[in-house]
C-alpha positions in Angstrom: -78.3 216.7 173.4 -75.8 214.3 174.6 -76.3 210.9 172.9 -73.8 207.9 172.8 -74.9 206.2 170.3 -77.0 203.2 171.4 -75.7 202.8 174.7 -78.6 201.8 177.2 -81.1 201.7 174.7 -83.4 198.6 174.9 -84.4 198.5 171.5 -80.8 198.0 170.4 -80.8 195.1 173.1 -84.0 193.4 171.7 -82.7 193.8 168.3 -79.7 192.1 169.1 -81.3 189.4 170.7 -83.6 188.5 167.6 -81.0 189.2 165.1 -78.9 185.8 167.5 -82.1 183.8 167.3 -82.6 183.9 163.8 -79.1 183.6 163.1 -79.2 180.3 165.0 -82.6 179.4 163.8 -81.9 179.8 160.4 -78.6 177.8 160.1 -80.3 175.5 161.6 -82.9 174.9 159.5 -80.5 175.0 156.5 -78.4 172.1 157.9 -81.4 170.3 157.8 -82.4 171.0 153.8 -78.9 170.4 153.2 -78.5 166.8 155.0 -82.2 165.8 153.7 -81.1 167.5 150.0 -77.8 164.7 150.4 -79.9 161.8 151.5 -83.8 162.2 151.6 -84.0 158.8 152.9 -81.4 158.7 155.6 -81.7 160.5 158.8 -78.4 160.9 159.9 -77.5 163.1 157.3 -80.6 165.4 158.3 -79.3 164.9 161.8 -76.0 165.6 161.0 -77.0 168.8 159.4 -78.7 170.1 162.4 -75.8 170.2 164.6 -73.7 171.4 162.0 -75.8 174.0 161.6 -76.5 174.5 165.2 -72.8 175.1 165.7 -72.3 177.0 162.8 -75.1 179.4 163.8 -73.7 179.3 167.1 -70.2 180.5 166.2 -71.7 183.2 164.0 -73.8 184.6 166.8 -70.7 184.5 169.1 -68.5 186.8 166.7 -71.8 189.0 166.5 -71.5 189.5 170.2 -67.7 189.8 170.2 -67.9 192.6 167.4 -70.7 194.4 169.3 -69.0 194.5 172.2 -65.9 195.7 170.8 -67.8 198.4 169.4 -69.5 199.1 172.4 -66.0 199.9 174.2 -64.1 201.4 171.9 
């Protein structure tokens, strides 16, 4: 048998995929307690700690993808 590892394998894919979405998702959501755990009466802090945690999920799901890949080709 000839396997390389999880080349071509869709479940690897859809793992993937999921593991990004709740990466984002959840750093998300924790921006959020954080800005309404600050300032429960001000929205811009809740605001402000849903982008934050958008782009820090975002950045964290782009070095996932970068280290996949670089395991993928070498």
């Amino acid at each position: 048998m000839n396997k390389k590892g999880n080349e071509g394998n869709p479940w690897h894919a859809l793992a993937m995929v999921g593991a990004l979405g709740f990466e984002v998702g959840l750093s998300t959501a924790a921006g959020y307690f954080i800005g309404s755990w600050i300032a429960p009466s001000s929205s811009g802090w809740k605001i402000a700690g849903v982008f934050t945690g958008l782009i820090v999920g975002l950045l964290i799901a782009i070095l996932l993808v970068k280290k996949a890949l670089e395991n993928k080709n070498g």
